[in-house]
Residue, then its C-alpha position, 0 to 999 in steps of 0.5 A: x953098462x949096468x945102469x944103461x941096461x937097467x934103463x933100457x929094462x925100465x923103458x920096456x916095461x914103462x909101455x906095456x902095449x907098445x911095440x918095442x923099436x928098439x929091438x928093430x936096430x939089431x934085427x935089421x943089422x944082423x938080418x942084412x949080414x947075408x945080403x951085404x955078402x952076396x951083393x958085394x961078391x956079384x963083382x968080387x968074383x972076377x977079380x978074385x978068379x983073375x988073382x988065384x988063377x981059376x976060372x969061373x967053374x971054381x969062383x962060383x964055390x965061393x957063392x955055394x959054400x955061403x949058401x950051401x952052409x946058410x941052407x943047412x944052417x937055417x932050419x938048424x938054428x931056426x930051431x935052436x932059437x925056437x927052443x932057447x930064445x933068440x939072443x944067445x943064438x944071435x949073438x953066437x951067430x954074428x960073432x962067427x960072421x967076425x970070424x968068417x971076415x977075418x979068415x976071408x981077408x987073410x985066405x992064401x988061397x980060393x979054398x980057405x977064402x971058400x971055407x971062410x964063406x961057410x963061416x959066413x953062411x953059417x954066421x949068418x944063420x942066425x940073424x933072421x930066424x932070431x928076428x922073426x921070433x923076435x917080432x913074433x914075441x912082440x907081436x903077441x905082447x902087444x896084439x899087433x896081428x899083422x906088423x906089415x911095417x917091421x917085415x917091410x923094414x926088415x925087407x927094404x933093409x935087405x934091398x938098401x944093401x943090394x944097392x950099396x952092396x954091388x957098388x960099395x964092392x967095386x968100390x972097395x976092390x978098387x980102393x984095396x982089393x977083393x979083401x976088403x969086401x971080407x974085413x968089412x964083415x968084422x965092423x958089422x959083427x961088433x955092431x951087431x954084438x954091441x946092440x944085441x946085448x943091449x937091446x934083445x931080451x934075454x927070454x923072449x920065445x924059450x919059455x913057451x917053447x920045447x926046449x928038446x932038440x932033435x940033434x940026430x934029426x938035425x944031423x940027417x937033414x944037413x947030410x941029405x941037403x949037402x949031398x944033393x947040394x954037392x951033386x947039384x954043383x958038379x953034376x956028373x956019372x962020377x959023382x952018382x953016389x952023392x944022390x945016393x947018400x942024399x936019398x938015404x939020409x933024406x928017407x931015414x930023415x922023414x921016417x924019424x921025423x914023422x915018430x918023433x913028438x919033439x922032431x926037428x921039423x914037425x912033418x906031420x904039421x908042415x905037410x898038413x899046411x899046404x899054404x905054407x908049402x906053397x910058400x916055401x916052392x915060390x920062394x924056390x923059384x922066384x930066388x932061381x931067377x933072382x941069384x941067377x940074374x945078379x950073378x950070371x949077368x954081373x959076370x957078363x957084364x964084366x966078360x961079355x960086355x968089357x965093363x969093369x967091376x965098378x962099372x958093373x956094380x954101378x948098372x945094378x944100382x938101377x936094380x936096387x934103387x926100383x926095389x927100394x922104392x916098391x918094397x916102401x910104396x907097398x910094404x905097409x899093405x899085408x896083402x900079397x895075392x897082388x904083388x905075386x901075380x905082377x912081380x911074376x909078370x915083369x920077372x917072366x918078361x925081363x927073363x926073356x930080355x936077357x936073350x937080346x943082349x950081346x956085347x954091343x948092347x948099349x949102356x941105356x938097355x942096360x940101365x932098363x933092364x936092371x931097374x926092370x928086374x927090381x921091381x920083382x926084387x921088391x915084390x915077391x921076397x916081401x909077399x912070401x915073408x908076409x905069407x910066411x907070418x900069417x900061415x906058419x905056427x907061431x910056436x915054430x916062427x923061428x925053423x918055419x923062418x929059417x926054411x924060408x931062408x932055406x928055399x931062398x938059398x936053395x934056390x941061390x946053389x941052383x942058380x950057381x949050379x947053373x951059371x956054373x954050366x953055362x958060363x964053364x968057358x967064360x960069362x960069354x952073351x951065347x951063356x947067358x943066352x942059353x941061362x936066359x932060356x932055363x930062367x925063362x921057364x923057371x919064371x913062366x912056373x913061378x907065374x903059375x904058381x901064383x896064379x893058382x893058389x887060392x889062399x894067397x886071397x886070405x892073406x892080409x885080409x884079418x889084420 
């Protein structure tokens, strides 16, 4: 182990100006723990339902506690990693992400297979932010301004497990159960441990960052976005008082933040960068509409439309497939004004598709809608990735990431919120009807925003 670290340190150093690849291998593994978990549980979660007798109000728990825990934890480690490096942080991160597989195959009941969902969301925290540190590091040592080829792998590797996600899914519940989509993460993990501590530097971003942490500040962001999480997800007078807290902390939050000089989240920058904030808002909206379709349609595929779970994984493949093949035809283009304005169009337009499908819809429908909605899969992710890179301060690229993760998981919990309320008595044609409505203004204001931000022009366009 000694002699093959000092060659890898050796062929690091044997290319100064090059980029080293062999740190993409561990940013593409670690960044696709989150994804394998959500695809695989889109078909997971009427089986898991059917076997501890609770219907799909309660199963959609399973898909907030990931991403509750994910949004939190995001930001949180975002700027641990900004502060101490990437590599501890990815590697403790992936380690959890064993755990979290390991509790999941073993769960007695849908609540403790909940809480190893949050050791999952949280396990995975850590993979992106690390990676885009990581990249930033790189890019810096050798003056590549704008690595539009990593950021399209790291993407196109997030849509290669959409689509052996789905499928793989069904596949192994019908080979041994729902338990196998969690024991899979325990493969994963070791991987990720193996390349990591090979191949990631021990000090890439921690020597030129703050390393003070705003621990009570961290603290009073996760708080206030739990309480609005936790109300978002059952709504209801009886629950007022989680608004309440939510409110509280998230004022008692900015007012800290903002007379800090080493705060968590630099406010007085983040709301001077209006660019960025528009970033962020597209990246609520557009994963809105996304989650909603790959969860609230999978279940009606299943419910509505009589198909089985393997069944239903293979009508995604379309899907995933379609956005494999954009995010490779226009991955390598820095631009992303372009990709916005028409992955909004064709997500807008298969948003309001959804309103025509009932039980006897034919399978050839099917098909076509979901590779329709691909295409906006593999558009609009890439492009607010991309943006992200060229408007964020470099020296916080690991929390300016983790807050893009943050609103794409936001936007998840809302979207679970929803099929939540519209599929309270079934994944039903009249619930998804009625969820196609919500997505199709959703998607009209995601349009809009892409249509009138002017700065999405300027990206691009140096490198």
């Amino acid at each position: 182990m000694t002699r093959l670290a000092e060659r890898i340190r050796t062929a690091r150093t044997a290319d100064p100006n090059g980029f080293d690849r062999r740190l993409v291998v561990p940013m593409v593994l670690g960044s696709v723990l989150n994804p394998v978990n959500s695809s695989m549980l889109a078909v997971a979660l009427i089986p898991i339902g059917h076997a501890f007798g609770v219907p799909p109000s309660q199963t959609a728990w399973l898909v907030t506690g990931l991403y509750l825990a994910t949004a939190v934890g995001q930001p949180v480690i975002g700027r641990l990693v900004d502060a101490f490096g990437p590599r501890r942080l990815y590697l403790a991160g992936t380690a959890l992400v064993g755990v979290g597989g390991l509790v999941g195959m073993l769960a007695p009941n849908l609540w403790v297979l909940v809480a190893s969902r949050v050791l999952l969301g949280l396990g995975t925290s850590a993979a992106y932010p690390a990676s885009m540190s990581l990249l930033r590091a790189e890019s810096e040592r050798t003056g590549l301004r704008s690595p539009a080829g990593i950021l399209a792998a790291l993407s196109i590797s997030a849509q290669v497990i959409a689509v052996i996600g789905p499928t793989l899914g069904g596949l192994l519940i019908g080979a041994g159960g729902w338990h196998l989509i969690f024991g899979v993460n325990v493969p994963l993990s070791a991987a990720c441990l193996a390349l990591g501590a090979l191949w990631l530097p021990r000090t890439a971003s921690a020597a030129r960052a703050d390393t003070r942490t705003d621990v009570p500040g961290m603290v009073l962001f996760a708080a206030s976005l739990t309480a609005f999480m936790l109300f978002l997800t059952d709504p209801g007078a009886a629950h007022w008082y989680l608004p309440v807290i939510g409110a509280a902390t998230g004022t008692w939050f900015v007012r800290r933040e903002l007379g800090l000089d080493a705060a968590f989240i630099d406010l007085r920058v983040l709301g001077g960068n209006a660019p960025l904030l528009a970033t962020y808002g597209r990246q609520l909206l557009a994963y809105i509409t996304s989650y909603a379709f790959l969860y609230g349609y999978t279940q009606w595929l299943q419910e509505g439309r009589g198909l089985s779970a393997s069944q239903s994984g293979l009508l995604l493949l379309p899907m995933s497939v379609t956005a494999i093949a954009v995010t490779a035809l226009t991955g390598r283009s820095p631009r992303v004004r372009g990709k916005l304005r028409a992955g909004a169009v064709v997500q807008l337009s298969g948003c309001a598709a959804l309103l025509f499908l009932d039980a006897s819809s034919p399978v050839w429908l099917l098909v076509v809608l979901g590779a329709a909605f691909g295409i906006p899969q593999g558009l609009n992710g890439l492009a607010n990735q991309s943006a992200l890179y060229a408007q964020a301060d470099p020296a916080r690229m690991g929390s300016s990431a983790g807050l893009l993760r943050t609103f794409t998981y936001l936007g998840a919990l809302l979207a679970s919120a929803a099929n939540a309320v519209f599929f309270r008595g079934g994944a039903t044609s009249a619930g998804l009807h009625d969820l196609a409505r919500l997505l199709v203004v959703v998607a009209g204001l995601f349009l809009v925003t892409c249509l009138t931000d002017r700065s999405l022009s300027r990206v691009g366009r140096e490198a």
